[in-house]
C-alpha positions as a Markdown table, in Angstrom:
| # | Residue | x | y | z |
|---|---|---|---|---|
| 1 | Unk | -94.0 | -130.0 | 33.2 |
| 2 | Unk | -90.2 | -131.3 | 34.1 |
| 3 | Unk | -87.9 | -129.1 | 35.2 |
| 4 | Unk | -85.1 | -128.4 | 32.4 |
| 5 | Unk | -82.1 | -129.5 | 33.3 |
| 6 | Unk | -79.5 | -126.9 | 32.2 |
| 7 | Unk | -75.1 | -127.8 | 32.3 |
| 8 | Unk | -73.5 | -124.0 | 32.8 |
| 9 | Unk | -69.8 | -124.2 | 32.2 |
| 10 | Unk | -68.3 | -121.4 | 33.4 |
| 11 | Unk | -64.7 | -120.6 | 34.7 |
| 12 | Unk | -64.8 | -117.2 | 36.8 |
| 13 | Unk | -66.1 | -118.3 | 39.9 |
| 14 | Unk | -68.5 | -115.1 | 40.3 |
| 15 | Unk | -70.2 | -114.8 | 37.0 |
| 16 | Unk | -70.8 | -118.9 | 37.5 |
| 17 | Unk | -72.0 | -118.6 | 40.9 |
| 18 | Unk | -74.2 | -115.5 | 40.1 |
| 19 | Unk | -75.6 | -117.4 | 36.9 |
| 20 | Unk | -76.7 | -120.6 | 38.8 |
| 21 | Unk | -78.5 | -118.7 | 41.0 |
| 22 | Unk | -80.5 | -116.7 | 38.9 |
| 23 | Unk | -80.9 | -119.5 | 36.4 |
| 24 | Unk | -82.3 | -121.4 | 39.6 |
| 25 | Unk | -84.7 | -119.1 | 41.0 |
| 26 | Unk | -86.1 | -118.8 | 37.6 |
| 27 | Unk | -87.0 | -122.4 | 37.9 |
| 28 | Unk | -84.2 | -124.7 | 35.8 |
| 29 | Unk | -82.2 | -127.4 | 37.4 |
| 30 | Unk | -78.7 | -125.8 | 36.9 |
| 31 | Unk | -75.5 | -128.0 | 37.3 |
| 32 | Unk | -72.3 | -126.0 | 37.2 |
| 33 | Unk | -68.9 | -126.9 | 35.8 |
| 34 | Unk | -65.5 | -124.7 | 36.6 |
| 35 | Unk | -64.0 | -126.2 | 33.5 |
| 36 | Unk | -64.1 | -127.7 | 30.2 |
| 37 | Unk | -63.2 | -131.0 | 31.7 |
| 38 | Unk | -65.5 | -130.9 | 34.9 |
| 39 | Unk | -68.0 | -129.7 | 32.0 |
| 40 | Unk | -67.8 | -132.9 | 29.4 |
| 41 | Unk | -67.7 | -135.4 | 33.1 |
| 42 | Unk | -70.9 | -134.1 | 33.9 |
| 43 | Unk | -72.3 | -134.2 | 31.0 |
| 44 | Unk | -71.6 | -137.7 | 30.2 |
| 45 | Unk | -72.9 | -138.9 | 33.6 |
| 46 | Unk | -76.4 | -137.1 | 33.3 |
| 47 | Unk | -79.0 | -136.2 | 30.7 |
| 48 | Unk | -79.5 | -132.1 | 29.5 |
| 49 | Unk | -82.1 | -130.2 | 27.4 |
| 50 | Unk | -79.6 | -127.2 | 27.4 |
| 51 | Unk | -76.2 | -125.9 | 27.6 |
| 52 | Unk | -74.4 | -123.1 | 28.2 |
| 53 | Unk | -71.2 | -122.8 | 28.1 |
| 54 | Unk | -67.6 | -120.2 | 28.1 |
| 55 | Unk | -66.0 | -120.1 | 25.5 |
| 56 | Unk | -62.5 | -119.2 | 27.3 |
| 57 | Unk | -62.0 | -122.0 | 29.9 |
| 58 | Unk | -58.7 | -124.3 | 31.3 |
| 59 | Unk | -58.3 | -127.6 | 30.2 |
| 60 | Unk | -60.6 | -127.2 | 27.5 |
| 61 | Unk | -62.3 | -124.7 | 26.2 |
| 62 | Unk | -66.0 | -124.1 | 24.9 |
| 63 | Unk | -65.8 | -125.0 | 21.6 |
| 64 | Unk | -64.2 | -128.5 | 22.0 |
| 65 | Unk | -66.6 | -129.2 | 24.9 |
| 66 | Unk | -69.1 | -128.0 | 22.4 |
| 67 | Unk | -68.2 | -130.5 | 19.5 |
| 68 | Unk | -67.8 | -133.4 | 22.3 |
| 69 | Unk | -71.0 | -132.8 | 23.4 |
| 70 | Unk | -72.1 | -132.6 | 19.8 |
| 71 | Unk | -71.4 | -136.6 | 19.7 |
| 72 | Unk | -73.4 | -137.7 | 22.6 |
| 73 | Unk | -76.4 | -135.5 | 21.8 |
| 74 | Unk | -76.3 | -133.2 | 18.4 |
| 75 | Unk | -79.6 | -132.2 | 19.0 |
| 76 | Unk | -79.0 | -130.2 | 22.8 |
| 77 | Unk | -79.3 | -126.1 | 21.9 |
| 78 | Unk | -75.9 | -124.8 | 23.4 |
| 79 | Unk | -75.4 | -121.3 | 23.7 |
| 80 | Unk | -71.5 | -120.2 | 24.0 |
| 81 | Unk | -70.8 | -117.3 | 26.4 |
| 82 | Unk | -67.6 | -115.1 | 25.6 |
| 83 | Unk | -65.4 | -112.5 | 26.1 |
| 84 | Unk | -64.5 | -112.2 | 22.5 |
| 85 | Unk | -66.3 | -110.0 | 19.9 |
| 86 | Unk | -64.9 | -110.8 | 16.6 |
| 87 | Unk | -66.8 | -112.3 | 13.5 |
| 88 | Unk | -64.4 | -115.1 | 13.3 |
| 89 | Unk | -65.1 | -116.1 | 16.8 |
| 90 | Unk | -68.7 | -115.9 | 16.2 |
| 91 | Unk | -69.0 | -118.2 | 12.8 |
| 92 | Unk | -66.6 | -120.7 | 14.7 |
| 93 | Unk | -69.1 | -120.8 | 17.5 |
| 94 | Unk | -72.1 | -121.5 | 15.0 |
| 95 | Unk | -69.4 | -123.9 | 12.7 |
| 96 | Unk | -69.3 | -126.5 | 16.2 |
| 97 | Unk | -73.3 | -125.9 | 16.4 |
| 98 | Unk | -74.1 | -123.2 | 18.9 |
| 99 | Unk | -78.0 | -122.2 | 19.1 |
| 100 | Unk | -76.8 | -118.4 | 19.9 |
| 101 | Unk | -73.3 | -116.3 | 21.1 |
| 102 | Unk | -73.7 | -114.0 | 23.9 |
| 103 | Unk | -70.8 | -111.4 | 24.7 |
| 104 | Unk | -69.7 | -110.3 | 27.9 |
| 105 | Unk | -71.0 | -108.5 | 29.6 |
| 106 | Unk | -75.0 | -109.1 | 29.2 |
| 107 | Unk | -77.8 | -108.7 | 31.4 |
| 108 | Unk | -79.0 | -112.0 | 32.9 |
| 109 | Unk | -82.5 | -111.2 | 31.8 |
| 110 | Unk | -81.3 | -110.7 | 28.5 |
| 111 | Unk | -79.5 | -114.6 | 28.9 |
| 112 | Unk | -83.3 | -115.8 | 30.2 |
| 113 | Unk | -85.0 | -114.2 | 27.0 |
| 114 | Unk | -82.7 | -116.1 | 24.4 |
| 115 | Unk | -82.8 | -119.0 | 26.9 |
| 116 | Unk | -86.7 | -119.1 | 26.8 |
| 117 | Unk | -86.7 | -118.4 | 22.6 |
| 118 | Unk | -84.2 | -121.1 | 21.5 |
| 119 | Unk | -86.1 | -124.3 | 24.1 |
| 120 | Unk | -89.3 | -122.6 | 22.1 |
| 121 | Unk | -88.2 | -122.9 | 19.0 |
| 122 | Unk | -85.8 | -126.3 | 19.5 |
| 123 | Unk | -89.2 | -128.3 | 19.9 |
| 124 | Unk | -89.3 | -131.7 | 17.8 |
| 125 | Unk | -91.7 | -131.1 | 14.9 |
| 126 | Unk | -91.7 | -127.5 | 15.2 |
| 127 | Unk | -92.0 | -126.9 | 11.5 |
| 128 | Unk | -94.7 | -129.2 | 10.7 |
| 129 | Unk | -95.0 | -132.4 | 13.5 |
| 130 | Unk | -95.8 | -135.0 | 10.8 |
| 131 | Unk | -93.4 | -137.4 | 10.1 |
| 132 | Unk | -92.2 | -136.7 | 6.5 |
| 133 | Unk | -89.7 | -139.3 | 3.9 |
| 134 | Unk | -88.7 | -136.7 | 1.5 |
| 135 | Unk | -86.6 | -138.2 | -2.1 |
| 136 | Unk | -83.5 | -135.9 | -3.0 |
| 137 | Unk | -81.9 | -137.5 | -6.0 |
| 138 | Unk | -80.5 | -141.1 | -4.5 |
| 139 | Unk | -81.3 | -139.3 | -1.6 |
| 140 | Unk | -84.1 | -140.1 | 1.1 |
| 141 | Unk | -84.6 | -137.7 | 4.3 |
| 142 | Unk | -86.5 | -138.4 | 7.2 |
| 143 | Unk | -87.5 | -135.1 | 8.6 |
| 144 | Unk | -88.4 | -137.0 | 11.7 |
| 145 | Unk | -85.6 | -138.7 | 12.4 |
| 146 | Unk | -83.4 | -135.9 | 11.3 |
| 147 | Unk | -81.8 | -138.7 | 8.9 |
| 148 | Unk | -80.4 | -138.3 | 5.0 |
| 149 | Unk | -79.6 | -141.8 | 4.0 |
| 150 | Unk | -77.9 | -143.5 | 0.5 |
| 151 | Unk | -76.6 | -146.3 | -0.5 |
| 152 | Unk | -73.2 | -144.9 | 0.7 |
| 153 | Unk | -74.6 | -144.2 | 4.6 |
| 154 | Unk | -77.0 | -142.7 | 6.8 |
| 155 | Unk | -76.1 | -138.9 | 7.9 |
| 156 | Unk | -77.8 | -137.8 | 11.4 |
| 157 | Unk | -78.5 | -134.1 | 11.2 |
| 158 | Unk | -78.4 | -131.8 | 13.7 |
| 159 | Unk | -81.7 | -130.3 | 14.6 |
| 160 | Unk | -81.7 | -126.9 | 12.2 |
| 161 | Unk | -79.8 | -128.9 | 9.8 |
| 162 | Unk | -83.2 | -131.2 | 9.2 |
| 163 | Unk | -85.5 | -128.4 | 10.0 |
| 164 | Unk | -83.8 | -126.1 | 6.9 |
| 165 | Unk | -83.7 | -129.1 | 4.7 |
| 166 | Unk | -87.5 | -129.9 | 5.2 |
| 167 | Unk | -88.0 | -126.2 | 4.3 |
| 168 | Unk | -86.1 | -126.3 | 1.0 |
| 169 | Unk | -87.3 | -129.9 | 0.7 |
| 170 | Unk | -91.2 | -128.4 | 1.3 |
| 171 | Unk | -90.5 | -125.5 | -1.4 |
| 172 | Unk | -88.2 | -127.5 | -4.0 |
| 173 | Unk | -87.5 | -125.5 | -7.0 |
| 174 | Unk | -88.9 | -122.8 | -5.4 |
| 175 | Unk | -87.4 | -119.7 | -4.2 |
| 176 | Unk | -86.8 | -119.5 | 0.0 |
| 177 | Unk | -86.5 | -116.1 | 1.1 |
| 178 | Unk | -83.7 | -115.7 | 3.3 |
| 179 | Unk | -85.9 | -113.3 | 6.1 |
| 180 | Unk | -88.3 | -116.1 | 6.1 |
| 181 | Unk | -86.1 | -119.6 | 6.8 |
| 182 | Unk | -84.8 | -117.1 | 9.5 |
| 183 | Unk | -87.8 | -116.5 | 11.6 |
| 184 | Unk | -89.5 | -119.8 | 10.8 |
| 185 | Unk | -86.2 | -121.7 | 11.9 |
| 186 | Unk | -83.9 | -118.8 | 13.8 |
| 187 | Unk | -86.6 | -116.5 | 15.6 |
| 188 | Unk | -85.4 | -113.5 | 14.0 |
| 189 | Unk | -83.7 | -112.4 | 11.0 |
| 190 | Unk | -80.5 | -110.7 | 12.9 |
| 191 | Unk | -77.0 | -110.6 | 11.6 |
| 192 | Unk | -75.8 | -113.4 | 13.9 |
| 193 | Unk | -78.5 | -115.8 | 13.3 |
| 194 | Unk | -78.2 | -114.9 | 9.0 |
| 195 | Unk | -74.1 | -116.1 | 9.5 |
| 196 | Unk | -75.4 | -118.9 | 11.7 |
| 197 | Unk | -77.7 | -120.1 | 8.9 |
| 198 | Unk | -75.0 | -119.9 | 6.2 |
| 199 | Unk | -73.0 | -121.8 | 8.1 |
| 200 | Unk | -75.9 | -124.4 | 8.1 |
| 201 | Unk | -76.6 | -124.4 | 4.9 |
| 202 | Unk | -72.8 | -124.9 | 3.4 |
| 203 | Unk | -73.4 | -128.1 | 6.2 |
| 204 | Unk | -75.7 | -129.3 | 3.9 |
| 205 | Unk | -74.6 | -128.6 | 0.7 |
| 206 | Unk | -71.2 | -131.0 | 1.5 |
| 207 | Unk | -74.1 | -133.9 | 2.9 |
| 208 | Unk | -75.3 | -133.6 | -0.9 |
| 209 | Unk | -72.4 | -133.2 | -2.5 |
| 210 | Unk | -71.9 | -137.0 | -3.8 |
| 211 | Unk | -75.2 | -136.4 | -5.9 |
| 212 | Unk | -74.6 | -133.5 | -8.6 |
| 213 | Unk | -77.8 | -133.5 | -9.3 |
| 214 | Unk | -78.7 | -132.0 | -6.2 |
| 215 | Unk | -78.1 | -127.8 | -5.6 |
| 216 | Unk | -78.8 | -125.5 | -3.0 |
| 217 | Unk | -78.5 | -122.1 | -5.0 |
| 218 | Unk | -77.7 | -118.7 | -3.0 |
| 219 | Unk | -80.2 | -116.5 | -4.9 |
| 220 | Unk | -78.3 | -113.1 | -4.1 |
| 221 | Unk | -80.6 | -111.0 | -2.4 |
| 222 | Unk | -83.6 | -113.3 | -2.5 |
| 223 | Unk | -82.8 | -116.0 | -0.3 |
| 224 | Unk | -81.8 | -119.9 | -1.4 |
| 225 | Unk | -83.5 | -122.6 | -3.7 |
| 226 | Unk | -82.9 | -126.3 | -3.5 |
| 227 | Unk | -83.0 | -127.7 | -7.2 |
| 228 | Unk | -82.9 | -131.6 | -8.1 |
């Protein structure tokens, strides 16, 4: 198996250091950034399976690394490491596309553990490996390719974005519990990963929009159903 190559952007020269060196031992090819900019350079200049990066760093910070990064590769699971422990923070952090949100300070083993459960569950076809074509209204959707296309365009969606959408799409006019999409798609049902879905899921509802047709209902506590 290849090693996973893994971009750490981190700004405080001992946490970084420390980091790479665990991360390493543990047996991931870590390349480390001092800097948002240092951070994107790298980046473009080499391939990744995973990122992880500060959120609070000169010359650009995590999120707008995050959404550049985004444009090369919207599929790579980032994970945002910060200071900061306010909701807002948070939903911003899963609004650019973050896989998880770690707040200082945290155990490194506990940074493996979420490490190890987001590569496991970011596998292609992890849901169900066929390829599917799925019709939504004058919609089609390519679970494969993580593509929504019209006659107005083709969208490219973000890993959990196509993975959610097969699941409504697999259950249409049926009734998706919300504990479920979590642990199929998420890992777990946790408060964090519940806001990051939401998050998802107003994502989609906006690629849809330009077909009325087309719902995604919020079934309060139930979960969500996709009717068309």
């Amino acid at each position: 198996m290849n090693q996973i190559k893994l971009l750490l952007a981190e700004d405080d020269h001992n946490l970084g250091s420390l980091l790479h060196e665990y991360l390493t031992a543990k047996g991931y090819d870590v390349t480390l950034a001092k800097d948002g900019n240092q951070g994107l350079d790298i980046f473009l200049s080499s391939e990744f399976d995973f990122c992880i990066l500060d959120v609070m760093m000169p010359k650009k910070d995590g999120f707008s690394l995050a959404k550049e990064i985004r444009t090369k590769n919207p599929d790579i699971p980032i994970v945002f490491l910060t200071a900061k422990s306010m909701p807002e923070d948070t939903i911003k952090g899963f609004e650019v596309g973050a896989d998880d949100y770690i707040t200082k300070p945290f155990s490194m083993e506990e940074l493996l553990v979420r490490i190890k459960a987001i590569l496991k569950r970011s596998k292609k076809g992890e849901i169900n490996p066929e390829a599917e074509v799925f019709t939504l209204g004058k919609f089609a959707f390519n679970s494969l390719q993580h593509e929504l296309k019209s006659a107005e365009g083709t969208s490219k969606l973000t890993t959990k974005e196509s993975d959610l959408l097969k699941l409504f799409c697999q259950n249409q006019n049926k009734t998706v519990s919300r504990s479920y999409a979590l642990k199929l798609i998420w890992g777990d049902d946790s408060y964090f990963n519940a806001r990051s879905m939401d998050v998802y899921i107003t994502k989609l509802r906006k690629y849809l929009k330009s077909d009325s047709s087309i719902q995604i209902m919020n079934l309060h506590g139930e979960g969500f159903k996709l009717v068309c």
